[in-house]
N, C-alpha and C positions, 0 to 999 in steps of 0.2 A: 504494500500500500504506500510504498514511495510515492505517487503522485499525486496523494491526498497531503500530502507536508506542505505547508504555507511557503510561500516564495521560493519556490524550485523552478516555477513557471514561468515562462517569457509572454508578456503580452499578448493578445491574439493581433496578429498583421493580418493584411487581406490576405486569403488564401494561405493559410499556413495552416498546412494541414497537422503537422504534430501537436501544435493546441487543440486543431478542432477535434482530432482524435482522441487526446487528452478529456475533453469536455463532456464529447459521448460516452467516453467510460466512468469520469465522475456520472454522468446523470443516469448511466444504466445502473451505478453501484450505491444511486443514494432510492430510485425506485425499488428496487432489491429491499432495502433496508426498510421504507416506507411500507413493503406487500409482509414485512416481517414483525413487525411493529404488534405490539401486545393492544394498539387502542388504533380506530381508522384516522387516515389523515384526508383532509383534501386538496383541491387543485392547488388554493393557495400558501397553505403549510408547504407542500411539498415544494414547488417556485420558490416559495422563499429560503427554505433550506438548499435548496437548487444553486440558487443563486447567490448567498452568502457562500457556499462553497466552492463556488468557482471566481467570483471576486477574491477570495480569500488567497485563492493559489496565482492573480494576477490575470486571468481570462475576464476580459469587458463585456461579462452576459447582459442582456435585459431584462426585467422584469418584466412581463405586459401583461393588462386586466382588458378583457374584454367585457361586452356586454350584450344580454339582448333580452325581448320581450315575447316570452312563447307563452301562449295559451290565456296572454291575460297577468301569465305573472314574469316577474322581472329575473334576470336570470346574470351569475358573472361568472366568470372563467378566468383562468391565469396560467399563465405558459412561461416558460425562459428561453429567451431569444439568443443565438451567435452568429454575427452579422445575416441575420435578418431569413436564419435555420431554427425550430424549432426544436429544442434539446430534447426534453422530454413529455414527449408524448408522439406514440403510432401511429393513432388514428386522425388526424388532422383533426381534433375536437375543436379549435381555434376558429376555423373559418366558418364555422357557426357563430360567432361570436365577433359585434364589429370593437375593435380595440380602439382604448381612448386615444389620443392626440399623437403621444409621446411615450417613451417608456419610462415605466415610474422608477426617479430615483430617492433617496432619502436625501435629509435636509444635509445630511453630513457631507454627502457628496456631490450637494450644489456649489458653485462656484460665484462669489457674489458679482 
């Protein structure tokens, strides 16, 4: 689990595939953990553990919340993005759901 260590990691550049590869197997090995879990998680638990751990090792994921309105009731979804690939998740559950503006980041890592 060498590539779970905080700052081993280089940046994600356009097309560098050793991150993106990196990425996919943090998000296949934090799902894994998620399906192992003594209590259920959802979309957004899991993105954000998603994504705090791959910030962590230096990959610039995204957070995104989408949203939509099916049957009368309101509905959100959360995904984590690498340039603009959806980490985890199969089934394209995203493109059900239109996404806010931007990708959501925290206050800490706005830039005044």
């Amino acid at each position: 689990m060498k590539w779970l260590a905080p700052g081993t990691a280089k940046r994600a550049g356009v097309g560098d595939s050793a991150v993106i590869g990196t990425a996919h197997a943090i998000a296949r090995f934090e799902q894994s953990a998620a399906r192992h879990l003594f209590l259920r998680t959802n979309c957004l638990e899991q993105s954000l553990a998603l994504c705090w751990l791959l910030r962590r090792r230096g990959i610039a994921a995204a957070l995104r919340i989408g949203a939509r309105k099916e049957s009368g009731r309101f509905e959100a979804h959360a995904w984590v993005e690498l340039e603009g690939a959806v980490l985890n998740e199969a089934q394209e559950q995203h493109r059900h759901f239109a996404p806010f503006n931007g990708p959501v980041t925290s206050l800490e890592t706005q830039v005044p």
